[in-house]
C-alpha positions in Angstrom: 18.5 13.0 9.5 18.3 9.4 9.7 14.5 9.2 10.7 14.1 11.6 7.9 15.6 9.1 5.1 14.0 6.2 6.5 11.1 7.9 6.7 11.3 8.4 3.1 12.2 4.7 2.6 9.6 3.4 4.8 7.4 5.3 3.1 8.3 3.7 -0.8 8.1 0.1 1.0 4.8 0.2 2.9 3.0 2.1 -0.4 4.6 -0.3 -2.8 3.8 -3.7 -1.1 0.1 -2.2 -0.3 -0.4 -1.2 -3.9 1.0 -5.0 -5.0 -1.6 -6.4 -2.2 -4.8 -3.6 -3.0 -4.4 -4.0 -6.9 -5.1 -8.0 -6.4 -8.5 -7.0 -4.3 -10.1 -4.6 -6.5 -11.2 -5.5 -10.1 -10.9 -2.7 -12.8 -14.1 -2.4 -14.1 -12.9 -2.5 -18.0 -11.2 -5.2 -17.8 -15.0 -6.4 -16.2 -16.5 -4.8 -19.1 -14.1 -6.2 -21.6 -14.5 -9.9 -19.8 -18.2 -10.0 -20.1 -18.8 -9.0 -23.7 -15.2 -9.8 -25.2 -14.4 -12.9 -27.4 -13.5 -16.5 -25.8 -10.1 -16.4 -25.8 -9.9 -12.5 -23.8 -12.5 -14.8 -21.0 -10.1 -17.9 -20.7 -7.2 -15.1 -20.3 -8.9 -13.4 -18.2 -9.5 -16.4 -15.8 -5.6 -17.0 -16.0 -5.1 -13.0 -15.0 -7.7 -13.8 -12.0 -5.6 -16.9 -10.7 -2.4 -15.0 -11.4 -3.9 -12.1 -9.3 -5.0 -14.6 -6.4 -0.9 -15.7 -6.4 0.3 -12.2 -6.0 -2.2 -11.7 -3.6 -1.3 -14.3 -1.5 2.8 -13.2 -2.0 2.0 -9.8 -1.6 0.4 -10.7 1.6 2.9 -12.8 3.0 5.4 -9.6 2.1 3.3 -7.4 3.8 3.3 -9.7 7.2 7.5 -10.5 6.7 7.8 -6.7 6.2 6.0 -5.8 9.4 7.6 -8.3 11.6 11.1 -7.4 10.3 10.0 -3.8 11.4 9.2 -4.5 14.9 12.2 -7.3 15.0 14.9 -4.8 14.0 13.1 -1.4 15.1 10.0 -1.7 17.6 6.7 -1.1 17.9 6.2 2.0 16.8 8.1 1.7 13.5 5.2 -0.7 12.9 3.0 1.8 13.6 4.1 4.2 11.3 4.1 1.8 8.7 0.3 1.2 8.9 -0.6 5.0 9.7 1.5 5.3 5.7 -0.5 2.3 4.4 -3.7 3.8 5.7 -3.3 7.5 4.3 -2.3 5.9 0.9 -5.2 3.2 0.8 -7.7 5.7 -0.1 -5.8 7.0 -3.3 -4.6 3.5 -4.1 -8.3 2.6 -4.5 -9.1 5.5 -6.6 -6.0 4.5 -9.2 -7.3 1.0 -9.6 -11.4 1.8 -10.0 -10.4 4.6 -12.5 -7.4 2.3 -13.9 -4.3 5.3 -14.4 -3.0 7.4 -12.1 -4.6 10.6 -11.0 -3.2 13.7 -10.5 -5.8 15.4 -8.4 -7.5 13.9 -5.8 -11.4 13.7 -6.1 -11.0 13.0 -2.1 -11.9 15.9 -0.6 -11.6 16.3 3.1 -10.4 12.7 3.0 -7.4 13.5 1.3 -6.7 16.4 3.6 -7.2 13.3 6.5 -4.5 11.3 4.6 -2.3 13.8 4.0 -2.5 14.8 8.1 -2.0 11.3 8.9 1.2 10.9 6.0 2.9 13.5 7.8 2.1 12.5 11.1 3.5 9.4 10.8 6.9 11.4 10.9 7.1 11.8 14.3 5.7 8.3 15.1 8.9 7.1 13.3 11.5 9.5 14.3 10.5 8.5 17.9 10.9 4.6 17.0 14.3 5.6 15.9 15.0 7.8 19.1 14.2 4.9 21.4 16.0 2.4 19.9 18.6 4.6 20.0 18.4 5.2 23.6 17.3 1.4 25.0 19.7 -0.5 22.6 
């Protein structure tokens, strides 16, 4: 039960701080659109969104790192690794929210969703056994 609910808790913490880290990478491209052929003032705030998006990068980054590392400090190794096999099967749909700017409903994926979805629930195991041996060796 308890790799279960922090399963479900890994889960919301390695999608969240990827989305915060993946939505500074990836330009929208209306808010390109927009920049190029809006007025003055929509450019100069969009420069300030750009170097406000290179700040949350950088944080979201550094979140991302801490995250990890406390991870593999309090749990071990393979808590890590099911950390990254979640941030990898969500990377794909996290890209696709950003280029089409809302949230989609149905995935335009195609075997590559089935692929994420494999490796979302397969990174189950890969935590419960992180759980099971620090159980066991601490």
């Amino acid at each position: 039960m308890t790799a279960v609910v922090g399963w479900f808790i890994l889960m919301y913490l390695s999608t969240n701080l990827l989305g915060l880290f993946l939505r500074g990478l990836f330009s929208n491209p209306e808010l390109d659109k927009l920049e190029k052929e809006g007025h003055e003032l929509i450019k100069e705030e969009m420069k300030k969104n750009r170097r406000a998006n290179t700040i949350v990068n950088i944080v979201a980054l550094i979140l991302l790192a801490g995250f990890l590392y406390l991870l593999f400090h309090f749990l071990n190794m393979f808590a890590v690794i099911a950390a990254l096999i979640l941030m990898a099967a969500r990377t794909p749909d996290l890209i696709c929210e950003i280029r089409f700017g809302k949230k989609i409903k149905e995935t335009p994926l195609g075997w590559l969703g089935f692929v994420t979805s494999i490796l979302s629930w397969g990174s189950l195991p890969v935590f419960w056994y992180a759980i099971y041996t620090r159980n066991i060796f601490h």
